[in-house]
N, CA, C and O of each residue as an XYZ file, in Angstrom:
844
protein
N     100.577    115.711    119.756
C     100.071    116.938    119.137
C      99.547    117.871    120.221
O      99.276    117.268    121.260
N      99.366    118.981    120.247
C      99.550    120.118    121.347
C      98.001    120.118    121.058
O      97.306    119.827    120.084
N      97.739    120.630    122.501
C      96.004    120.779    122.248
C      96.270    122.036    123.057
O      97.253    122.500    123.635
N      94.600    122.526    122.813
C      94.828    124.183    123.540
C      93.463    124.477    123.856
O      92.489    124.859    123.207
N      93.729    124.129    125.261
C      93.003    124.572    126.422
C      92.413    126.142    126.775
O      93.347    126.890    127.063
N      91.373    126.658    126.808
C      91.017    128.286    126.867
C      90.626    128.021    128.279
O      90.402    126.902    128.742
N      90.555    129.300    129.005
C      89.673    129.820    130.369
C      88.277    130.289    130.249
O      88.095    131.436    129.840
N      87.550    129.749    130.472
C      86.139    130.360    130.308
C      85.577    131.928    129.916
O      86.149    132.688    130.697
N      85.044    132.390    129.379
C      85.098    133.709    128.603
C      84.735    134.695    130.254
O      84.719    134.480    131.466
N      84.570    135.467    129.595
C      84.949    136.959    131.209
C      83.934    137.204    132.010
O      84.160    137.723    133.103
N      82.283    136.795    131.517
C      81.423    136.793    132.265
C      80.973    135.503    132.963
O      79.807    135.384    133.340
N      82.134    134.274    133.187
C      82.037    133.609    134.175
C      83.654    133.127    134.790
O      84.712    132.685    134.341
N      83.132    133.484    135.940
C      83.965    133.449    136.564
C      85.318    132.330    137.057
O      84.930    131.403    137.768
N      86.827    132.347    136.741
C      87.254    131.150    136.409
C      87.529    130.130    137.257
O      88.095    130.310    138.335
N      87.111    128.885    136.785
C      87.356    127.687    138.070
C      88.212    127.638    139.215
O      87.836    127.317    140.342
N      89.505    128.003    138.856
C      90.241    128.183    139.827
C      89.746    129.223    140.840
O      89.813    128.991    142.047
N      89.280    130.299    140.382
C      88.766    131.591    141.381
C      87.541    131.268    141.870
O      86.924    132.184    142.412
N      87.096    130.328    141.821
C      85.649    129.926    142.197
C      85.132    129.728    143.804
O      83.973    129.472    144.133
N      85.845    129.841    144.369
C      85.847    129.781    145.765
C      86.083    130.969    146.527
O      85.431    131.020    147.570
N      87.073    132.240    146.217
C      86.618    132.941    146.305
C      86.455    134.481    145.743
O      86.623    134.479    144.524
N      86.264    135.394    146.104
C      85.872    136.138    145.337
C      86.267    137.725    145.595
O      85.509    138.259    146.405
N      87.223    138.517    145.106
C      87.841    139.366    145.950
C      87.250    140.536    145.670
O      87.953    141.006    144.775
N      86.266    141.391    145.926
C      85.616    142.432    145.308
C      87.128    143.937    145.392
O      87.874    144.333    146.288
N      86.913    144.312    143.923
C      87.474    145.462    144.073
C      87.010    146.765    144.098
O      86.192    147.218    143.297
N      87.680    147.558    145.288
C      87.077    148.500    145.626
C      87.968    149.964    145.335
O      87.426    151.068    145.376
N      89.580    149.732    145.004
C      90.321    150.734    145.078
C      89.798    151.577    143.841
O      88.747    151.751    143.224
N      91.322    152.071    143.820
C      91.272    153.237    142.422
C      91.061    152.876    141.207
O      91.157    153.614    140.227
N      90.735    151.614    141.208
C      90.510    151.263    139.489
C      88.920    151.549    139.529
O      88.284    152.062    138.607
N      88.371    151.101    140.830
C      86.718    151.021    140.964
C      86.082    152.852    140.620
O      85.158    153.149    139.862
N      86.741    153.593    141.263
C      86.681    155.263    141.239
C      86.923    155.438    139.906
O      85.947    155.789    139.243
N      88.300    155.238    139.145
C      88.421    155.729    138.203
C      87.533    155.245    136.686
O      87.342    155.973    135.712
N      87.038    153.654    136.874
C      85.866    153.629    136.312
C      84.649    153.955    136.167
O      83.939    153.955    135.162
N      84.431    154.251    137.286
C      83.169    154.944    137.576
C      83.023    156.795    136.641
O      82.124    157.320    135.984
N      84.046    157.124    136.954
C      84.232    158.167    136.580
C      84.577    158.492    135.046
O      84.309    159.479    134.361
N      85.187    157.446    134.787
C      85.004    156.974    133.238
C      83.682    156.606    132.590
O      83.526    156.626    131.369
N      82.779    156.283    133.421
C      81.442    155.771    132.852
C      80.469    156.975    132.936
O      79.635    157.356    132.114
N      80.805    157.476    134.169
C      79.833    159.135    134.385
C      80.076    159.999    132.985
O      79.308    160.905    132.662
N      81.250    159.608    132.178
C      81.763    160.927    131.503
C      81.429    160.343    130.196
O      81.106    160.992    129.202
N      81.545    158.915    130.288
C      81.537    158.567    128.605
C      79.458    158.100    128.864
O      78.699    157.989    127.901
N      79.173    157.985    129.804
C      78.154    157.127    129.940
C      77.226    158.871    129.201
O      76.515    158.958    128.200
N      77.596    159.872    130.086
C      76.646    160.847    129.799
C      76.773    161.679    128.496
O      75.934    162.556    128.288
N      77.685    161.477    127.686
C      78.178    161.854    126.339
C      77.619    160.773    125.555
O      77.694    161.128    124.379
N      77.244    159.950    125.616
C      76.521    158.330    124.822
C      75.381    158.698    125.135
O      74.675    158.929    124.153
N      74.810    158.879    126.303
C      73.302    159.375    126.262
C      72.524    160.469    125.738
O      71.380    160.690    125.339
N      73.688    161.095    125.918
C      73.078    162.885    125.075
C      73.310    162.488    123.860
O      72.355    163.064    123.340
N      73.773    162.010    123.082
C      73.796    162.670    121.703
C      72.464    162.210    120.704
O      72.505    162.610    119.541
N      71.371    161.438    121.106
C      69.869    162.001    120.958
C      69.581    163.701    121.015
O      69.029    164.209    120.039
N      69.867    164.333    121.873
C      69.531    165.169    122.309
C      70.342    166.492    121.349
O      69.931    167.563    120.902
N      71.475    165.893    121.318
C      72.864    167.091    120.543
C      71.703    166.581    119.058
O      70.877    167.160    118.351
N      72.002    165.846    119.119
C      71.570    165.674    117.261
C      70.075    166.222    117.052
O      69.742    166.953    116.119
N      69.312    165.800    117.966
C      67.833    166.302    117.511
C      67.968    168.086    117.641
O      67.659    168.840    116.718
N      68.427    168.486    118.813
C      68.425    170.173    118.678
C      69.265    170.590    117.263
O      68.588    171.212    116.446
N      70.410    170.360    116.963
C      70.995    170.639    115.466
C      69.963    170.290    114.796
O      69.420    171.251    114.251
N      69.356    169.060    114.576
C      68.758    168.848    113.531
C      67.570    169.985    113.458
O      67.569    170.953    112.698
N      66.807    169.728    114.187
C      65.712    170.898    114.432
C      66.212    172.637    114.034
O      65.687    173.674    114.438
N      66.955    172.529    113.455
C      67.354    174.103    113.254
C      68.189    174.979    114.331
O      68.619    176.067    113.947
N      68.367    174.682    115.272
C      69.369    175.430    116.542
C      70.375    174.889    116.880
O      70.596    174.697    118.076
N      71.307    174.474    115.843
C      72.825    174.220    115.930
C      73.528    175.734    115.891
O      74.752    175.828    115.808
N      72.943    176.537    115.936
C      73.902    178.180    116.487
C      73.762    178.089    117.680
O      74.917    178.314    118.044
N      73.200    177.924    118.569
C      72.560    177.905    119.932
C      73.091    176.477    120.648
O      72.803    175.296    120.454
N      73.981    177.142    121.541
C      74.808    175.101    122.146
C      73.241    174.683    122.871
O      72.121    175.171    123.024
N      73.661    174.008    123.042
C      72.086    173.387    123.665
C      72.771    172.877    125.410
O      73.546    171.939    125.596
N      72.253    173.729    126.404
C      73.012    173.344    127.455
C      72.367    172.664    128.771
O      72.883    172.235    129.803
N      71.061    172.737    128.330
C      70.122    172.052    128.933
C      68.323    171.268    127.976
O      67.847    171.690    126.922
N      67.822    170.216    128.767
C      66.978    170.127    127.703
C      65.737    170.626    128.034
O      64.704    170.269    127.467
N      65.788    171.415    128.902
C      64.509    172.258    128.719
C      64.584    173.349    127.456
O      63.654    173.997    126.977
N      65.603    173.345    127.178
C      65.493    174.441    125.722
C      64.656    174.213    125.019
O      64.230    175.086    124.264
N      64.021    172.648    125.045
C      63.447    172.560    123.519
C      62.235    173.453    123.908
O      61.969    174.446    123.230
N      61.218    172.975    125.410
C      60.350    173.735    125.087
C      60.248    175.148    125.185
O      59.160    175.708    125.049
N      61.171    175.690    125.384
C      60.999    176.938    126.008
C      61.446    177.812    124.729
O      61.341    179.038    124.767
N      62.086    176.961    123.290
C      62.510    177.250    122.037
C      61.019    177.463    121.518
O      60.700    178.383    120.765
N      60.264    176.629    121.946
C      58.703    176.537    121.266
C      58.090    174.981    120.848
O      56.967    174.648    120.467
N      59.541    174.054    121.135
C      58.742    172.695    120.460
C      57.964    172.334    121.824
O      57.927    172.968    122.879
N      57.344    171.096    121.465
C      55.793    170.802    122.458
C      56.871    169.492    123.545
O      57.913    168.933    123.203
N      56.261    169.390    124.592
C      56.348    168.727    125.319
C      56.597    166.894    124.792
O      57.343    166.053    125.294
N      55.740    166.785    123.737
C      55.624    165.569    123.531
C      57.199    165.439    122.616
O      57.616    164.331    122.279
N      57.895    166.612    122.321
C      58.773    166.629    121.595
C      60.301    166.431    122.701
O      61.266    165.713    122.439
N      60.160    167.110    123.669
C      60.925    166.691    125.268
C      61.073    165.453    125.363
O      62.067    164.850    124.958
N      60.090    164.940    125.915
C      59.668    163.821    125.909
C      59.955    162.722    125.053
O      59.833    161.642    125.630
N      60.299    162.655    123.858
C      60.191    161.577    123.232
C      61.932    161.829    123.229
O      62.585    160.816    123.479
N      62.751    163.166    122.950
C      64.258    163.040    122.970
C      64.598    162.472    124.422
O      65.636    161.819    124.532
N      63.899    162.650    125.396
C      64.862    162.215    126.421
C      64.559    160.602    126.941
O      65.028    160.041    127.932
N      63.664    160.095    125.976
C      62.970    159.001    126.194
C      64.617    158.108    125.381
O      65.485    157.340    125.799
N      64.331    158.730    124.192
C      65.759    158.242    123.213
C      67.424    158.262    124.060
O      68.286    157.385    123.992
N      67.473    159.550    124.819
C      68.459    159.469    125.810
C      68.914    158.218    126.511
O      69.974    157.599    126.601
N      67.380    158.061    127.087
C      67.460    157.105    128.168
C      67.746    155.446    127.761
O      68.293    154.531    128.376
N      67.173    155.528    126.577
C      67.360    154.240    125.748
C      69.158    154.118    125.106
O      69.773    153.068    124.922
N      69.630    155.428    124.890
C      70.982    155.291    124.698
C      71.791    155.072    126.118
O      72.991    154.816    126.018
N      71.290    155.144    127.251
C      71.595    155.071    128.384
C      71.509    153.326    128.482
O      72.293    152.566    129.050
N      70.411    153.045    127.803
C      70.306    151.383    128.388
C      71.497    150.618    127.898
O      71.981    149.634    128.457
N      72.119    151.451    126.250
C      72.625    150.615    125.677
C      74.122    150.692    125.914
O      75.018    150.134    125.279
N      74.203    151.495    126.954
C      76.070    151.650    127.449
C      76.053    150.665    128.789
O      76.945    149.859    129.054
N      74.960    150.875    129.511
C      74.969    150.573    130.543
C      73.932    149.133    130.815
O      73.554    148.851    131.952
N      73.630    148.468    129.844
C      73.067    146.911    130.118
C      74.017    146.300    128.675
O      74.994    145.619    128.988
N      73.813    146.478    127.376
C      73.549    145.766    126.128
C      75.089    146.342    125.984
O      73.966    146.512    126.459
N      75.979    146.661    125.892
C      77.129    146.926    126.118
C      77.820    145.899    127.051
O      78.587    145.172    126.420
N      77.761    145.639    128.371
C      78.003    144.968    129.306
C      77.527    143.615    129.160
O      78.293    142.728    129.536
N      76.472    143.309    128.713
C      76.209    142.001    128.077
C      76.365    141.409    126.610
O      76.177    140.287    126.140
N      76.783    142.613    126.084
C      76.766    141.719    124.325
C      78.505    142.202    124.298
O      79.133    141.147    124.394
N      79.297    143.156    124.223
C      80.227    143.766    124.181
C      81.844    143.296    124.717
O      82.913    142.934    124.225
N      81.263    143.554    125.990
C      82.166    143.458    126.493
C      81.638    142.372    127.912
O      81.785    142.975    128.975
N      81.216    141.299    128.046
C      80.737    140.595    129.419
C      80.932    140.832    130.559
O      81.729    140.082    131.124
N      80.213    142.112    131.486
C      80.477    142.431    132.948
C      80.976    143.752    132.556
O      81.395    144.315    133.567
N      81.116    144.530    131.447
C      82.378    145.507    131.372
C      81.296    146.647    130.742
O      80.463    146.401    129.870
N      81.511    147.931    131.390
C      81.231    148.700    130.626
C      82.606    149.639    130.353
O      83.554    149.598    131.137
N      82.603    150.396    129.283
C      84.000    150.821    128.640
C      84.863    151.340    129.923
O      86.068    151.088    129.933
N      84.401    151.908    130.779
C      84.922    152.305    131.949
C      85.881    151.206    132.840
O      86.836    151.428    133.584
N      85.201    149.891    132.436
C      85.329    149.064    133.643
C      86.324    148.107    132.665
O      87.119    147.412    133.297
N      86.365    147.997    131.203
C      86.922    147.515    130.576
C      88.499    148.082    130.317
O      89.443    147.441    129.854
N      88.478    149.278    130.698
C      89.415    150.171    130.484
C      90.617    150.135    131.467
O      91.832    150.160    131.270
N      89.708    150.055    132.822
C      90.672    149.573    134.302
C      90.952    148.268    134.795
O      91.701    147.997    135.733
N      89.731    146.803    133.488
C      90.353    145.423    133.500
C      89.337    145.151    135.025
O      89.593    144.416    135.980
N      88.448    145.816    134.853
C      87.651    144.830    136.272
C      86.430    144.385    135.798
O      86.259    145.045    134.773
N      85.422    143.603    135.958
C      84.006    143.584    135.821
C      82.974    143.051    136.884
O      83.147    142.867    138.088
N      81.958    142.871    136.180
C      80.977    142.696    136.760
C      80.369    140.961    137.225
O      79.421    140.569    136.544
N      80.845    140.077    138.225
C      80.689    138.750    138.215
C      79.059    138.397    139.284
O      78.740    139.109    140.237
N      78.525    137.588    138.973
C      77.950    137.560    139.755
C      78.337    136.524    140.873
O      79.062    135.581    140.554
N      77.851    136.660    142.275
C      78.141    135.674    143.270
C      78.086    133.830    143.334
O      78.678    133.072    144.102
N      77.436    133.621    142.563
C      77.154    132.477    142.556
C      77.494    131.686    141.111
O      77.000    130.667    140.628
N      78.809    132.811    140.508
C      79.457    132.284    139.647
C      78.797    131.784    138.340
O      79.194    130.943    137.533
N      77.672    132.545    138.362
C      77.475    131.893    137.104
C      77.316    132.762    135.894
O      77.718    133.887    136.192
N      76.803    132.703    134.373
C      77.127    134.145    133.824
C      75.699    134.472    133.978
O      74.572    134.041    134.221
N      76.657    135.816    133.598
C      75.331    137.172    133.654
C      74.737    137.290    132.936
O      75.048    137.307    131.745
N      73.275    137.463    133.562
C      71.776    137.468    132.601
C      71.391    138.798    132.352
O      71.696    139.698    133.135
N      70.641    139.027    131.155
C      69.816    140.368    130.822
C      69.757    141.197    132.283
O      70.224    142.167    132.881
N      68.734    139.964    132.406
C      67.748    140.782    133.653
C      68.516    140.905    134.617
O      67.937    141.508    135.521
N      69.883    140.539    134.962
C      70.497    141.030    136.152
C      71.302    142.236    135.902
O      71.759    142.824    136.882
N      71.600    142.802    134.393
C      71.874    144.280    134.137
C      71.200    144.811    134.022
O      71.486    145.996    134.196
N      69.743    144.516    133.646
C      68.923    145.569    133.629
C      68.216    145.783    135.359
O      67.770    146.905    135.598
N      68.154    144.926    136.269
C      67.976    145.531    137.437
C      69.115    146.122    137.622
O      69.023    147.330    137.837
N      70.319    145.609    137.609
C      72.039    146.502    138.884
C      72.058    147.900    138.082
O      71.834    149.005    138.575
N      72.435    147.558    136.484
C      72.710    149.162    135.790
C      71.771    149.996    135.611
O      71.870    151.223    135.593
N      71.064    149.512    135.507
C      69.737    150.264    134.770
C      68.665    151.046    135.925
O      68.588    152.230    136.253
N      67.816    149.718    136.416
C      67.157    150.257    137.536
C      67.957    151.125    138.806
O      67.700    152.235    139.273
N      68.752    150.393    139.063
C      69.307    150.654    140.901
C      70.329    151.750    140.212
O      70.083    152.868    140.664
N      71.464    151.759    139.196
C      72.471    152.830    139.146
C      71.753    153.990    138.509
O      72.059    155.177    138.624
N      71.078    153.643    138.043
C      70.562    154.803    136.619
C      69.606    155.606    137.925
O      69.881    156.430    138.797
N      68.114    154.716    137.427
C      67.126    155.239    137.971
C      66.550    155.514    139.922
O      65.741    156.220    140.522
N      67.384    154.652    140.192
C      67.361    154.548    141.820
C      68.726    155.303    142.522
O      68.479    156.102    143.426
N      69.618    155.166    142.287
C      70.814    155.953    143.141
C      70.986    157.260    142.078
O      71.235    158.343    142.608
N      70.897    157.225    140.998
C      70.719    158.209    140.117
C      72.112    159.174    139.764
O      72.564    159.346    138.632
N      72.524    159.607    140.715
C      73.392    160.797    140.998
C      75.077    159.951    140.475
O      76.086    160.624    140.263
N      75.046    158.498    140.360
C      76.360    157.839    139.759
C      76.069    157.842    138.190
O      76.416    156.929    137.440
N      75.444    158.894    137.831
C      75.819    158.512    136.606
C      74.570    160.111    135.773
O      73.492    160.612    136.095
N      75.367    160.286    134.890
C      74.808    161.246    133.921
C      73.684    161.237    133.086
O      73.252    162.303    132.647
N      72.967    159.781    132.712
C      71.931    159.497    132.311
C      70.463    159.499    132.577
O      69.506    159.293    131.831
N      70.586    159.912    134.392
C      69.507    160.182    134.929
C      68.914    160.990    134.919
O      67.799    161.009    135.440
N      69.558    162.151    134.198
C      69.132    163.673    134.538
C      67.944    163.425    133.275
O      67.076    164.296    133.341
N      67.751    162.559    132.293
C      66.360    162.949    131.844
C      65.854    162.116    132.234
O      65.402    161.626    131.199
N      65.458    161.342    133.216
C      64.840    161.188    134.049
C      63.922    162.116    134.428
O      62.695    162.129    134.339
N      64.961    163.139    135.004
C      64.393    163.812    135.959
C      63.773    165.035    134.770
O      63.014    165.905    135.198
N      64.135    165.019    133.372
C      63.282    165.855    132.563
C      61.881    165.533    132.349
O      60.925    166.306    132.408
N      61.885    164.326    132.101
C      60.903    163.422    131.511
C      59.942    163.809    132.736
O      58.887    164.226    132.257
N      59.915    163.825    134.029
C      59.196    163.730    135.367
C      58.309    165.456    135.078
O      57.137    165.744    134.836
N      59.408    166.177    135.234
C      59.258    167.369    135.192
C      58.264    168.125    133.933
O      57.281    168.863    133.993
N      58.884    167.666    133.040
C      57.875    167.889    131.107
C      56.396    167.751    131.629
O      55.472    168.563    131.588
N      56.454    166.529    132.109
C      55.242    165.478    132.055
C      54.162    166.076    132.954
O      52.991    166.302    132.650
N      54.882    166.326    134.319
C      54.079    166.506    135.670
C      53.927    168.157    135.903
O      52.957    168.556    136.547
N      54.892    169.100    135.372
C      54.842    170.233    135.324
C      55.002    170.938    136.742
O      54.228    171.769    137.219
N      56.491    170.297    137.478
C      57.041    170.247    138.686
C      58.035    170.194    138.504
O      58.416    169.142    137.991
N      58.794    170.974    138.717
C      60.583    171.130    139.041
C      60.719    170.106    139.667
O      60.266    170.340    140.787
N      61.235    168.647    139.595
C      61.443    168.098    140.250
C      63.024    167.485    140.691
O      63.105    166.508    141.435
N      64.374    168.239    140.093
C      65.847    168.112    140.354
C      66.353    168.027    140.848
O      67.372    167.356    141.013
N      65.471    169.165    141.628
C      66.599    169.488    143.084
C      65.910    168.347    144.248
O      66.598    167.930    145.180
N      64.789    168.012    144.094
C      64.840    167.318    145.311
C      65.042    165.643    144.740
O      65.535    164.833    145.527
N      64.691    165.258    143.543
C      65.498    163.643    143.215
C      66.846    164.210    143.531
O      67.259    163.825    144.625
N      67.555    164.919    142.963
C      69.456    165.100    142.758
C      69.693    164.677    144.985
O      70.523    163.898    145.455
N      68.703    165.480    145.758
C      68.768    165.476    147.035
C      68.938    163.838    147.163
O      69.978    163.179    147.141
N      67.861    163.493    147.273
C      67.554    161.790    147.320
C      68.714    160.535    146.805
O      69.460    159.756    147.399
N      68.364    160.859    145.241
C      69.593    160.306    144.585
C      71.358    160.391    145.249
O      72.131    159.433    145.212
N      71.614    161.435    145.684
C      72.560    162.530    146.386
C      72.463    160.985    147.712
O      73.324    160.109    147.627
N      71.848    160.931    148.316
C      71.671    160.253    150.092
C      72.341    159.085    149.221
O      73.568    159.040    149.131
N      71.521    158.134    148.576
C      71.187    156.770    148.162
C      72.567    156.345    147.674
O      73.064    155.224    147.787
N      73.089    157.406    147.123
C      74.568    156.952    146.266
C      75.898    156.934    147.769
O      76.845    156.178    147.987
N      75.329    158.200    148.570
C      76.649    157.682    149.414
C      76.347    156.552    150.149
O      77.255    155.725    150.232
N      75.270    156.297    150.720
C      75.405    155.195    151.696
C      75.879    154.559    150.614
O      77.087    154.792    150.581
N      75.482    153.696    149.468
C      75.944    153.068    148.199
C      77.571    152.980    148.425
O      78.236    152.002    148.764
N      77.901    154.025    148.194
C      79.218    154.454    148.521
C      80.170    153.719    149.704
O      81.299    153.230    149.757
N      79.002    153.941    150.648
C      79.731    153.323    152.467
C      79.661    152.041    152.426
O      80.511    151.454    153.095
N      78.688    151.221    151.676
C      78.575    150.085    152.130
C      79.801    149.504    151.353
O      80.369    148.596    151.958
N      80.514    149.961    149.701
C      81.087    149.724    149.217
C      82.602    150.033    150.248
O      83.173    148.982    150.539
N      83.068    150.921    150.630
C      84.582    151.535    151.043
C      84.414    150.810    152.626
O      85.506    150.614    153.160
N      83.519    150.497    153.235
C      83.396    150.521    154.760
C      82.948    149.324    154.725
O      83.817    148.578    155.175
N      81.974    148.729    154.400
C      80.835    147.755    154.219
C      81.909    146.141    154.245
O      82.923    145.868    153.603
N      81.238    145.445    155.135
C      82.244    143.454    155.237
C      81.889    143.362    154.212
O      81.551    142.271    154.669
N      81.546    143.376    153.074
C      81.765    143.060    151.945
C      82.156    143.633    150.660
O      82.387    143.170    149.543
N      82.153    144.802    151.192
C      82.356    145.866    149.658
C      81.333    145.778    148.696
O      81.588    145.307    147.587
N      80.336    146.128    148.953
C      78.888    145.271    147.763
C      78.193    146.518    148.037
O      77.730    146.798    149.143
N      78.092    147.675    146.435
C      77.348    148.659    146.413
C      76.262    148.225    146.939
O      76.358    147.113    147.458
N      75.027    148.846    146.987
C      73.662    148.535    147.032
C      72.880    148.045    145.463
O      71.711    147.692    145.301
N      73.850    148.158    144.551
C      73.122    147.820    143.031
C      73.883    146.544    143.142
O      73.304    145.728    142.424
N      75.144    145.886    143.841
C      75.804    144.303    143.682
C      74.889    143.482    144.833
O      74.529    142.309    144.725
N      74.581    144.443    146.036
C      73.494    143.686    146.552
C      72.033    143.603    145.923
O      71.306    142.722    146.383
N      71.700    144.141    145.266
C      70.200    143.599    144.545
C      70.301    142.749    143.955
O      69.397    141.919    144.057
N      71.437    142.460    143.008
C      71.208    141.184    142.322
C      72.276    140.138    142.564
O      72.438    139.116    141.896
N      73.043    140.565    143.699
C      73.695    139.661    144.393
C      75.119    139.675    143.243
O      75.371    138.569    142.765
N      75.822    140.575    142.897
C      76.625    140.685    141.932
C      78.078    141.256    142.444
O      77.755    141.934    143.420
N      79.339    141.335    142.326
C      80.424    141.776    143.052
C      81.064    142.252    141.815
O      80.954    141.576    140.792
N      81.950    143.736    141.819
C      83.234    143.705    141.163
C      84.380    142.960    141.327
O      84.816    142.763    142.461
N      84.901    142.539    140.396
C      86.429    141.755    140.616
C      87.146    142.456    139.560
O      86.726    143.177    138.656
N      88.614    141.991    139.955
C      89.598    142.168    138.922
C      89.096    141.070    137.413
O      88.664    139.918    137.392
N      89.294    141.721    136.665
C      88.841    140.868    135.148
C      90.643    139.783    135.198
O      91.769    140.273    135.287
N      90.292    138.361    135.109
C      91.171    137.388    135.629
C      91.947    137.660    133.787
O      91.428    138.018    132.730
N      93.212    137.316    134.126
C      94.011    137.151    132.951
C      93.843    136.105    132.216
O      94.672    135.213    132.397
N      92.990    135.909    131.396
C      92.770    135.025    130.350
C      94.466    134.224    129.646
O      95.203    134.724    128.797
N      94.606    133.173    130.219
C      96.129    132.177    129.533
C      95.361    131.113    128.599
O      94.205    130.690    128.559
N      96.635    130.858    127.806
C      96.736    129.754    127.269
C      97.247    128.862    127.496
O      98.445    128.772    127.224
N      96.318    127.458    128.302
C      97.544    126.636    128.249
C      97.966    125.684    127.363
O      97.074    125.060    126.788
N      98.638    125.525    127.213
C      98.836    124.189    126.217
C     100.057    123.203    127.173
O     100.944    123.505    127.972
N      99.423    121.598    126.461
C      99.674    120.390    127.179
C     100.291    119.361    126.126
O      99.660    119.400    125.069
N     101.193    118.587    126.120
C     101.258    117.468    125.170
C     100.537    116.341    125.470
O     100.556    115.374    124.708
């Protein structure tokens, strides 16, 4: 009678590949990225699209979120939409990648690569919420569209333009990020070195079957 053997699911890495580990860096790595900047920052705004419609100024595109206060709502009203942003930000970019799709955010699922960690074993909460969250989001900032209320939230709060010089910072942090990835003996952003994590090709899941 035929029995049927599976490959371990996608957020661990498969036995045979266990030795070693080929980080990918080409055009699938770019074009995900760029897939995640676009879908990542359209998933985060729409807190923001929906609360301005809702609030009465769906005639008025809403093209930044300082509109709200400068429309007349209060700070604490800033504040709490871009707080919601940021939380729709967590959920593309950690709870997506861990409940969804394992290692994958739609970007990365799309070009068949993910997220493994080095030491082969699967991926924990807390190692997406430091790589995506902390280090891509809030620390290199500038890879991704979700940061910018960040930089509202700073600004609302502290009552300091503060854009241009995080976007500066963020701006540095992402290319070296960048170098260590295209140039770097290992190809390991600075968010795969914090938690010790590599892109790979997502392995072709077979079936085998045996008599």
């Amino acid at each position: 009678m035929a029995k049927h053997k599976h490959q371990p699911t996608m957020n661990v890495v498969p036995k045979q590949d266990s030795q070693v580990l080929t980080p990918e860096f080409g055009n699938a790595r770019i074009i995900s990225g760029v897939l995640d900047w676009i879908i990542g920052g359209v998933f985060s705004g729409l807190p923001a699209v929906l609360f301005w419609a809702i609030l009465g100024h769906s005639s008025k595109p809403m093209t930044s979120m300082y509109l709200f206060e400068s429309s007349g709502f209060s700070r604490t009203t800033t504040v709490s939409v871009a707080l919601l942003c940021l939380l729709f930000g967590f959920i593309y970019y950690v709870v997506i990648p861990w409940r969804v799709w394992p290692g994958q955010t739609l970007g990365k699922h799309w070009m068949h690569i993910q997220i493994v960690r080095r030491d082969h074993k699967p991926l924990t909460l807390r190692t997406l919420v430091v790589r995506n969250f902390i280090f891509l989001v809030l620390i290199e900032g500038i890879a991704t569209a979700t940061s910018t209320y960040l930089k509202v939230i700073i600004t609302t709060l502290s009552r300091f333009y503060v854009d241009s010089y995080m976007t500066i910072i963020w701006s540095v942090i992402t290319i070296v990020s960048m170098i260590f990835v295209f140039f770097g003996s290992k190809h390991l952003a600075l968010h795969d070195l914090a938690v010790d994590t590599v892109v790979v090709r997502q392995p072709v899941l077979k079936e085998e079957i045996s008599i």
